[in-house]
C-alpha positions in Angstrom: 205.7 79.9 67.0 203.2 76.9 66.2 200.1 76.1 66.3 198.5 73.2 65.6 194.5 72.1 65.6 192.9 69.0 65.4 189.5 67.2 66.3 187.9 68.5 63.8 185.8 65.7 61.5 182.1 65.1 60.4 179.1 64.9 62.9 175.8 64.5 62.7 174.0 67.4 63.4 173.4 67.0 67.2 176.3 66.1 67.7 179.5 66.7 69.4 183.5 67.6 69.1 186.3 68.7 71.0 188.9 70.2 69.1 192.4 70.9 70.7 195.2 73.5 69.8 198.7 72.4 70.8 200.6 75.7 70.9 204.9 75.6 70.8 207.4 78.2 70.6 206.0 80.9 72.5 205.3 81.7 76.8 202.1 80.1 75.6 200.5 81.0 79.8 201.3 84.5 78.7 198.4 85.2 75.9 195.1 85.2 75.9 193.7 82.7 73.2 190.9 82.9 70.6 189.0 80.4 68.7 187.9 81.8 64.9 186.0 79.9 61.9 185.8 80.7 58.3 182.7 78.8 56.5 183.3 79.2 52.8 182.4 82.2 51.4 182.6 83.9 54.4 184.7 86.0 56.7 186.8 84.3 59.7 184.9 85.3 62.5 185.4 84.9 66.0 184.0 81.8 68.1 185.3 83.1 71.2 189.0 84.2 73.4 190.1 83.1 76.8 192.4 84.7 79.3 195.5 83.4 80.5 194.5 81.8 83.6 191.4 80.3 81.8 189.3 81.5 84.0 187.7 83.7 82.2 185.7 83.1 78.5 183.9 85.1 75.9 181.6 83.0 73.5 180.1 84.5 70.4 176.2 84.8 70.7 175.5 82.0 68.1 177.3 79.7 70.2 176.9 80.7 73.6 175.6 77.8 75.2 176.8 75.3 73.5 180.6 76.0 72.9 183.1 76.0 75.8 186.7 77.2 75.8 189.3 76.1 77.9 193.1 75.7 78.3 195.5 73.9 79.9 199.0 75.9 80.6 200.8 72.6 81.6 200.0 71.1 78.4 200.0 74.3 76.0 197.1 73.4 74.7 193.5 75.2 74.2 190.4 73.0 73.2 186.8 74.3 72.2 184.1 71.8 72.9 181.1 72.1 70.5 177.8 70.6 71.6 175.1 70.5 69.9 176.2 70.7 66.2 174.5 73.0 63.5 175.0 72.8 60.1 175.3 76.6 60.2 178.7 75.2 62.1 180.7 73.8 59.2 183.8 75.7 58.9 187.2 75.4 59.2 188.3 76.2 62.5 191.3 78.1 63.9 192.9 78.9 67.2 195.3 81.9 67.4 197.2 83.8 70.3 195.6 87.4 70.8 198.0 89.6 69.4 200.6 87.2 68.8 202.4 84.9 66.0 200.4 83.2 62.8 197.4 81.5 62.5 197.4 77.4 62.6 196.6 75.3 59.7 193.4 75.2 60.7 190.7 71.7 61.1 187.7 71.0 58.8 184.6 70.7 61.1 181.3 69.5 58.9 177.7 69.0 60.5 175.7 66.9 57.9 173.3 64.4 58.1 
């Protein structure tokens, strides 16, 4: 089991990424999937999960609105777009299957001006 993020970088507050989990060694169309971050200092905490068909999504209240969640079972991948950027968003970012296998290495997402 694999997971691997990327996308992650620095933006402007304001600002915009889409961050992508390629997933490998698992029926990855069979799990629900989950988006977490971990500022420093601070607990991982959950951004928000999506169900195996991608049709349905759960966003944490401080990003509802402007973070979406969606997957693509063809490509094993899940991606989290992030519009408008806070600071209070810098954290390393993680996806994980529900229930299932490790966590990822994780990608560095920093909103500075």
């Amino acid at each position: 089991v694999q997971l691997v993020e990327s996308g992650g970088g620095l933006v402007q507050p304001g600002g915009s990424l889409r961050l992508s989990c390629a997933a490998s060694g698992f029926t990855f169309s069979s799990y629900d999937m989950s988006w977490w971050r971990q500022a420093p200092g601070k607990a991982r905490e959950l951004v928000g999960r999506i169900n195996t068909s991608g049709g349905s999504t759960n966003l944490a209240d401080s990003v509802k609105g402007r973070f979406t969640i969606s997957r693509d079972n063809v490509k094993n991948t899940v991606y989290l777009q992030m519009n408008s950027l806070k600071p209070e968003d810098t954290a390393v970012y993680y996806c994980k299957a529900l229930g299932y296998g490790p966590w990822g290495p994780g990608t560095q997402v920093t909103v500075s001006s």
